[in-house]
C-alpha positions in Angstrom: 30.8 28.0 15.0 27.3 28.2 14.1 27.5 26.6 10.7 29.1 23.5 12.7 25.7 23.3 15.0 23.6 23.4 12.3 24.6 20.7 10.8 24.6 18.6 13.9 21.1 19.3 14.3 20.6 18.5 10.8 22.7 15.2 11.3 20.1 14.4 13.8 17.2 14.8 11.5 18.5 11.4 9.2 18.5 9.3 13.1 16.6 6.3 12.7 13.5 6.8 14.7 12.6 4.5 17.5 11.2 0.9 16.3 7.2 0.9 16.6 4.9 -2.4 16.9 1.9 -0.9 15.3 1.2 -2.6 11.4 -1.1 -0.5 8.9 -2.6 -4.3 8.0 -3.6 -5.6 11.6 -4.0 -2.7 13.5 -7.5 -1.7 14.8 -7.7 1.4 12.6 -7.8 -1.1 9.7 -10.0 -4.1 11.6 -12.6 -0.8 11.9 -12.8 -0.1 8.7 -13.1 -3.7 6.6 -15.7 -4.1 9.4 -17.4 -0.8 8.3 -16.9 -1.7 4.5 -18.4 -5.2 5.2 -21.1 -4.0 6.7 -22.1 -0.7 4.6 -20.8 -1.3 1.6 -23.4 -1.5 -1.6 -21.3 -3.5 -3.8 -21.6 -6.0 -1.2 -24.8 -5.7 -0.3 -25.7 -5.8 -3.8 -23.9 -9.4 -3.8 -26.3 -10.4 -0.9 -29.8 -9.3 -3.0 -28.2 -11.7 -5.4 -27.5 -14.5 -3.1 -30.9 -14.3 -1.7 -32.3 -14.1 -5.0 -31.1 -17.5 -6.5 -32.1 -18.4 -2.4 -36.0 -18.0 -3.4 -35.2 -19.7 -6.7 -34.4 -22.7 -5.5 -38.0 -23.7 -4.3 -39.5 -22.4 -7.0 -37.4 -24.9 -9.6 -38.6 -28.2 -7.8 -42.1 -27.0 -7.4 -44.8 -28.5 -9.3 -46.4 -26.5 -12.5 -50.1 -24.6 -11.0 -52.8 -26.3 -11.5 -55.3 -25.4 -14.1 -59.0 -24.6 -13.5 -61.3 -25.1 -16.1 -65.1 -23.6 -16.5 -67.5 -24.0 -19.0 -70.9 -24.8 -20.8 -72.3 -26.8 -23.1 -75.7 -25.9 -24.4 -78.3 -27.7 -27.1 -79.9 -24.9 -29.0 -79.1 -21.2 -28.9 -82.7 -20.1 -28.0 -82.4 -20.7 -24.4 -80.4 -22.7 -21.5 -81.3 -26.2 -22.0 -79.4 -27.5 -18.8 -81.8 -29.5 -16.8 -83.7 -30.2 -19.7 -81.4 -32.3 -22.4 -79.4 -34.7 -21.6 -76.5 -33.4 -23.4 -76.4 -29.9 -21.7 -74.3 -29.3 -18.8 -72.3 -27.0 -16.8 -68.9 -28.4 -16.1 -66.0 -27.4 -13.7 -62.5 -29.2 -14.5 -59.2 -29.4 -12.7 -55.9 -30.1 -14.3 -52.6 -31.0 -12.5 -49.3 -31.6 -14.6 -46.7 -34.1 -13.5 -43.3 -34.1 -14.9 -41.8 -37.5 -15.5 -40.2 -38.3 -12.0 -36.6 -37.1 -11.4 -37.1 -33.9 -13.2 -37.6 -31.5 -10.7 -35.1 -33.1 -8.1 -32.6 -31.9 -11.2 -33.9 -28.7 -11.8 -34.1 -27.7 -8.0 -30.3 -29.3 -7.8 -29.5 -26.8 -10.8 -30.8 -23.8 -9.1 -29.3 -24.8 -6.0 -25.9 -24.4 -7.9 -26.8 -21.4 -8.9 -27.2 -20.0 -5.5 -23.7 -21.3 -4.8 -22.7 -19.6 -7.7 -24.0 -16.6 -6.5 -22.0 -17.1 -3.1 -18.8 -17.6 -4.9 -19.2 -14.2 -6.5 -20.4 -12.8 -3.7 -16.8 -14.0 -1.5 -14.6 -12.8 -4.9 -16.6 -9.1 -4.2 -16.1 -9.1 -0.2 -12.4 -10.0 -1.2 -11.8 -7.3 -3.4 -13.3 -4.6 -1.7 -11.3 -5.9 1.6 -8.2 -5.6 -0.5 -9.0 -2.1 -1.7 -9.8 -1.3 1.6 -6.7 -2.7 3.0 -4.4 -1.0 0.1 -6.4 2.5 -0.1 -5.3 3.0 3.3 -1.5 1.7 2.8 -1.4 4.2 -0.1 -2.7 6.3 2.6 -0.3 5.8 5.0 2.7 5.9 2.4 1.8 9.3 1.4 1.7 10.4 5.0 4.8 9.0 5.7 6.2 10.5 2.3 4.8 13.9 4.0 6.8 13.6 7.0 9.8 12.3 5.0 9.5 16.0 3.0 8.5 18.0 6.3 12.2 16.5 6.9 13.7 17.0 4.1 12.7 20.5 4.5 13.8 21.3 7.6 17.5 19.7 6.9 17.1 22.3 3.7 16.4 25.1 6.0 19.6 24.1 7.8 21.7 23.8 5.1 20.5 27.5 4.1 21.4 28.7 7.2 24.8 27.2 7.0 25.4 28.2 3.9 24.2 31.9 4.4 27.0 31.5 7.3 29.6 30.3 5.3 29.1 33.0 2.3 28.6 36.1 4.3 32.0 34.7 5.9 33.8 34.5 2.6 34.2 30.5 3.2 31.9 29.5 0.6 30.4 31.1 -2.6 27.1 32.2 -3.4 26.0 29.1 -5.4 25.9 27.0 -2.5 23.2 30.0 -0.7 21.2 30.0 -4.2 20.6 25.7 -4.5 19.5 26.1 -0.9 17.3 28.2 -1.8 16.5 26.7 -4.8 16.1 22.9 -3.4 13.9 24.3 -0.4 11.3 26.2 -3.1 11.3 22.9 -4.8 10.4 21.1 -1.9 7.4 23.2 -1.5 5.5 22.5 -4.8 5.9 18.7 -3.9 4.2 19.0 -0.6 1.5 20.6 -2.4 0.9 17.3 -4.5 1.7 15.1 -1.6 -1.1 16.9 0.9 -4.0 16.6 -2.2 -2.1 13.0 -2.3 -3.6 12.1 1.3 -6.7 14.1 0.9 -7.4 12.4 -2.0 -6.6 8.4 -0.6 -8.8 9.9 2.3 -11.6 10.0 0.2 -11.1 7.0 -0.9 -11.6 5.0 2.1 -14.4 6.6 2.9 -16.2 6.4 0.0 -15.5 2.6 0.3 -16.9 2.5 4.3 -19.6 4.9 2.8 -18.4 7.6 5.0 -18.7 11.6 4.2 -15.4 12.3 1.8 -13.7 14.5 4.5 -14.3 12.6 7.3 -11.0 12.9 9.1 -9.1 9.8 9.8 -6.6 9.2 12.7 -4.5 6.2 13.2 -0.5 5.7 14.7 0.2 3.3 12.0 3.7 4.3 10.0 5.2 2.2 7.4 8.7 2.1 8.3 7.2 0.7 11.7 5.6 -2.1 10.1 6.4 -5.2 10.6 6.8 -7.7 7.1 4.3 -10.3 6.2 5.9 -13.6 7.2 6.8 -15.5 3.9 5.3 -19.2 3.0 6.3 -22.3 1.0 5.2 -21.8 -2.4 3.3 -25.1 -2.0 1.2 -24.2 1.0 1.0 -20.7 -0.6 -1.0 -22.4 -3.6 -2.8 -24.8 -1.6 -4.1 -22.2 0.7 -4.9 -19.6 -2.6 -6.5 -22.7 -4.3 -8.6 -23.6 -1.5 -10.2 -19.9 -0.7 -9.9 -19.0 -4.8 -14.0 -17.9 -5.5 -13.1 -18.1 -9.3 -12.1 -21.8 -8.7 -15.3 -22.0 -6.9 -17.4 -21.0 -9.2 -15.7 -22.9 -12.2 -15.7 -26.1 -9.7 -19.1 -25.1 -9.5 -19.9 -24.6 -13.0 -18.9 -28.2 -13.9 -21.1 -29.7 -11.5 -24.1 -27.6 -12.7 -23.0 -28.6 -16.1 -23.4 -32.2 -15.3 -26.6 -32.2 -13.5 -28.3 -30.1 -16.9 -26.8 -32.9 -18.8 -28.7 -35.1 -16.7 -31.9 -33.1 -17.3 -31.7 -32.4 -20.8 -31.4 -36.7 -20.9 -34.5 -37.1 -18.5 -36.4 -34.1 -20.6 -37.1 -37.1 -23.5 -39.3 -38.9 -21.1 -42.8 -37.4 -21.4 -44.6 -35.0 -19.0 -48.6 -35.7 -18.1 -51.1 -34.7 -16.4 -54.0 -35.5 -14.8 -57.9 -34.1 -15.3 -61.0 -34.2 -13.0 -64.3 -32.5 -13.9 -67.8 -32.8 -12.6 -71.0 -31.4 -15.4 -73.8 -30.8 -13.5 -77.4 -31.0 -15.6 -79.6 -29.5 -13.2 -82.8 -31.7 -12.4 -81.0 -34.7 -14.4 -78.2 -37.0 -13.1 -74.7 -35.2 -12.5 -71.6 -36.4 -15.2 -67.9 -36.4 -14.1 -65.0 -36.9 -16.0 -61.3 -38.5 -15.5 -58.1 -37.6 -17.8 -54.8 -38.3 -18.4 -52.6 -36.7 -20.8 -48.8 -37.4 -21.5 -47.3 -35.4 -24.0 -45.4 -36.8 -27.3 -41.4 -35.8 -27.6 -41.4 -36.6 -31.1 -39.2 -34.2 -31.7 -36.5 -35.3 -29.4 -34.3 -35.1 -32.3 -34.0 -31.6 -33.1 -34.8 -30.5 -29.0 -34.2 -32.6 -26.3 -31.3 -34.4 -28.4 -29.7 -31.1 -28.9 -30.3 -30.1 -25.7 -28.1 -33.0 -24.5 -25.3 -32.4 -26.6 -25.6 -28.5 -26.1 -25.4 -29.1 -21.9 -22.5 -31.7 -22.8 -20.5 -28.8 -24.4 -21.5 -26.9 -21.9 -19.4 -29.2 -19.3 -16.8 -29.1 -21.3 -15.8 -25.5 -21.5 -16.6 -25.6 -17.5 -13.8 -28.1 -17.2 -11.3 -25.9 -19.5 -12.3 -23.0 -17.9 -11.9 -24.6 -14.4 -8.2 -26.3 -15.3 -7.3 -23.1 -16.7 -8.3 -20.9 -13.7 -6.6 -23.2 -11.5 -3.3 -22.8 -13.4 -3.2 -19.5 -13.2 -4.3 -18.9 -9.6 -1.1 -21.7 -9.0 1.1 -19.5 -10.8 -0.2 -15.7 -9.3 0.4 -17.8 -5.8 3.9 -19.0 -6.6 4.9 -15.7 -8.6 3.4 -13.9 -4.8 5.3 -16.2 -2.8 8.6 -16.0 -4.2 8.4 -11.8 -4.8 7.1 -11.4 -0.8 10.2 -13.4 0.0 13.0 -11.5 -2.0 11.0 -8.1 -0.6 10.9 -9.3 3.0 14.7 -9.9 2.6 15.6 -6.3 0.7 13.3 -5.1 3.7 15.9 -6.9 6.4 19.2 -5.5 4.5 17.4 -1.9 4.7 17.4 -2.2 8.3 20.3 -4.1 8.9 22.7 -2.8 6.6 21.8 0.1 3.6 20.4 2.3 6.4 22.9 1.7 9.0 26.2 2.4 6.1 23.8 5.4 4.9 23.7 7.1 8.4 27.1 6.0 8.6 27.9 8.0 5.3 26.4 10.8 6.0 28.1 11.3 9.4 31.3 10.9 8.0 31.0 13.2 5.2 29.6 15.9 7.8 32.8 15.6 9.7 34.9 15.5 6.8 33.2 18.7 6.1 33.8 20.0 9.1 37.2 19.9 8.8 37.3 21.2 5.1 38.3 18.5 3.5 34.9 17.7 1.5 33.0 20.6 -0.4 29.6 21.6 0.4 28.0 20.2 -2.3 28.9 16.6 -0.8 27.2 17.1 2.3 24.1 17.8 0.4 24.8 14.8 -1.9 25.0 12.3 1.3 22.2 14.0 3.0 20.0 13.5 -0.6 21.6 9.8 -0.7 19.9 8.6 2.8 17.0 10.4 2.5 16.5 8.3 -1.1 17.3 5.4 0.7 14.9 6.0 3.3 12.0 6.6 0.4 12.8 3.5 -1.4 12.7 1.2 2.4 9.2 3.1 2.6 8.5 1.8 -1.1 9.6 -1.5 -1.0 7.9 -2.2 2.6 4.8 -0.7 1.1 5.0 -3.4 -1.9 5.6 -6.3 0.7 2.0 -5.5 1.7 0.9 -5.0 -1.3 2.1 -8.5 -2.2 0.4 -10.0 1.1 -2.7 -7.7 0.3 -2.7 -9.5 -3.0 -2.4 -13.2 -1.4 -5.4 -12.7 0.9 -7.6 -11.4 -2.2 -6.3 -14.6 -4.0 -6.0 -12.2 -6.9 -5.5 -13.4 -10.7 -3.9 -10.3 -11.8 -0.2 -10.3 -12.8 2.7 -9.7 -10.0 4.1 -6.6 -10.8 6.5 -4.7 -8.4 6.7 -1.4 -8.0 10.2 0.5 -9.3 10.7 2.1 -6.0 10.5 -1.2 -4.3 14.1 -2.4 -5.6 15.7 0.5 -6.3 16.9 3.5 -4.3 16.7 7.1 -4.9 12.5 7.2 -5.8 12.0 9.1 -2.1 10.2 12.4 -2.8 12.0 15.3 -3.3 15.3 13.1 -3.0 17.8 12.4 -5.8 20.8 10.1 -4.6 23.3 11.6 -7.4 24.1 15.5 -7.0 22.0 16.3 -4.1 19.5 18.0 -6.2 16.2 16.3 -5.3 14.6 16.6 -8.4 14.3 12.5 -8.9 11.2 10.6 -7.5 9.0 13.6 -7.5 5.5 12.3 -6.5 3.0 11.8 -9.4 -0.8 12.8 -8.6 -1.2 9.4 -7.4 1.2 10.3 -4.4 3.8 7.6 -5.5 7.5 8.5 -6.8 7.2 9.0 -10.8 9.1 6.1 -11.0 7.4 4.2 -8.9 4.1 5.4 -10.2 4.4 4.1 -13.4 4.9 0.6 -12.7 2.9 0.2 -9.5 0.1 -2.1 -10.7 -0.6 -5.9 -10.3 0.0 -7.2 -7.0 -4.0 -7.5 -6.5 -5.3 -5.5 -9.0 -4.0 -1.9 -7.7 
């Protein structure tokens, strides 16, 4: 019977598809772009500027102060130029070099060397980041292509169950409801695509507006998600070793302390005096040239209210810096262990997809089409088993997806809270799928291009 082929074809729409090596974070589509990003992107060259600014700063803080050239004239009478003449008229020329008291500029080119380490730890923090939104812009990417296809077939196993049931009711076998959902689901289906295809448009702009590429620049790479093969979980402990060691906000609190300390040691040294040092030579024309020899040293006498203060304010200063720095390294233990322990129980729901919930799914469905076939299981069954695997195969796309995420997050060493997506645990957030009824109205994709209730929790893992 026709009705009877249909539906095998449509069985083999819900096959697994063969197993693929490709992995939308190492593959060379990816590797390509961080490289472009890295290279052309003005956040990150911005960084640099400011790198190489504190760079040319450094010099400049251990440098002496100019030195001060002095001219002048002293003249007896105002009736005419006397030089020459008097004794006590004279042209004179006068150089003066300041000398700060030894070991101050050792600490104030130590302090700007800091701050151009400073510089580089927020430099590595902006590289991270952009890497990461690099590296989850095109995940998103490849999601919502993969959700595409996963609606293209939907669709098509929609047109086949309208054909089937258009055979059934012009037979007399079934009734006309089962001709109008058909109809109903597929017109559904439609409007979905629609947001899904501005979905990948969209997450296409976005990478290239990170690689500072035209918007529409087409993109082609093989990469599929339910191809890719899951991060390989770590220890906890090595997790937050490795996160502490490559962590540019524990760098530049590490950083900050040390700066702290060596201004401490400045503001101290800034109570010994600065001098200076004076030559001059006063020519008087016919009579015997004058010179002259100074040296000034200035008076802190009000160490008490400056360089005192200045101490105690640097002092606090180090102190904060040490908060700040134990603080910061609490948290970027805990974001690390929180990682850790989620990329471990999604690497294992990612195995019992594959291994099991798929397998029984397919399995489900099979059976329920041959029940069908004999006329033992209504029409709206079928549907219901066909809507329950596809649901399961949106939520193994989902919680894949958020296993990268969470790997995404580890290599940005992000501080922002873990936070997994809905669709990652839980089935039936495929789009266009429902797992009760058959009706594929649940999990329809938000503007963003993820399930709705998926959408509204997919945050944290990196700062997405």
């Amino acid at each position: 019977m026709r009705w009877i082929a249909a539906f095998a074809a449509a069985a083999s729409l819900v096959r697994p598809g063969p197993a693929r090596a490709q992995s939308p974070t190492t593959d060379p589509t990816l590797e390509q772009l961080l490289a472009e990003t890295v290279a052309k992107n003005p956040e990150i060259a911005q960084s640099r500027a400011a790198v190489e600014v504190e760079a040319h700063r450094v010099p400049q803080a251990g440098a002496l102060p100019d030195p001060v050239l002095s001219l002048g004239i002293q003249n007896d009478g105002f009736t005419s130029i006397q030089i020459g003449k008097a004794e006590t008229s004279w042209y004179w020329i006068m150089l003066t070099q300041a000398f700060p008291w030894p070991g101050k500029q050792g600490l104030r080119e130590q302090v700007a060397s800091l701050e151009q380490q400073r510089a580089g730890a927020r430099l590595a923090r902006v590289q991270l980041s952009l890497e990461a939104q690099v590296r989850r812009a095109y995940l998103d990417f490849i999601l919502a292509r993969d959700q595409l296809a996963l609606l293209t077939e939907l669709q098509a196993l929609w047109e086949q169950a309208e054909a089937v049931a258009r055979a059934r009711y012009e037979s007399g076998q079934a009734p006309q409801s089962d001709l109008l959902r058909a109809q109903l689901e597929r017109a559904r289906l439609e409007q979905r695509r629609w947001v899904l295809e501005a979905t990948v448009i969209n997450g296409l702009a976005v990478i290239n507006r990170l690689r500072v590429r035209s918007p529409d620049e087409p993109l082609a790479t093989p990469a599929h998600l339910d191809a890719t093969a899951d991060p390989i979980p770590a220890g906890a402990e090595a997790v937050a070793q490795d996160a502490e060691a490559r962590s540019p906000e524990l760098k530049l609190a590490s950083v900050g302390i040390e700066q702290a300390g060596r201004q401490v040691d400045l503001a101290r040294r800034e109570r010994w005096p600065d001098f200076s040092v004076s030559g001059a030579i006063m020519p008087r024309g016919s009579l015997v040239p004058m010179w002259q020899l100074g040296f000034n040293v200035s008076l802190p006498i009000w160490a008490g209210r400056k360089q005192g203060k200045a101490v105690e304010e640097n002092q606090a200063r180090q102190v904060s810096e040490a908060q700040g720095e134990t603080a910061i390294r609490q948290i970027v233990q805990l974001r690390a262990r929180e990682r850790a322990a989620l990329l471990e129980a999604l690497v294992r729901t990612n195995r019992r997809y594959r291994e099991e919930v798929l397998p029984l799914s397919n399995a489900t469905t099979r059976s329920t089409l041959a029940q069908y076939n004999v006329g033992r299981l209504p029409f709206a069954s079928v549907l219901e088993a066909f809507g329950s695997y596809l649901a399961d195969r949106g939520s193994y796309l989902e919680s894949v997806a958020e296993a990268q995420r969470v790997a995404i997050a580890q290599l940005e060493v992000s501080l922002e809270p873990v936070a997994v997506a809905a669709g990652a645990m839980a089935s039936a957030s495929v789009p266009g799928a429902r797992a009760q009824g058959g009706s594929m109205g649940a999990g329809a994709p938000t503007a963003q291009g993820a399930p709705a209730a998926a959408g509204e929790a997919k945050t944290g893992t990196g700062g997405m």
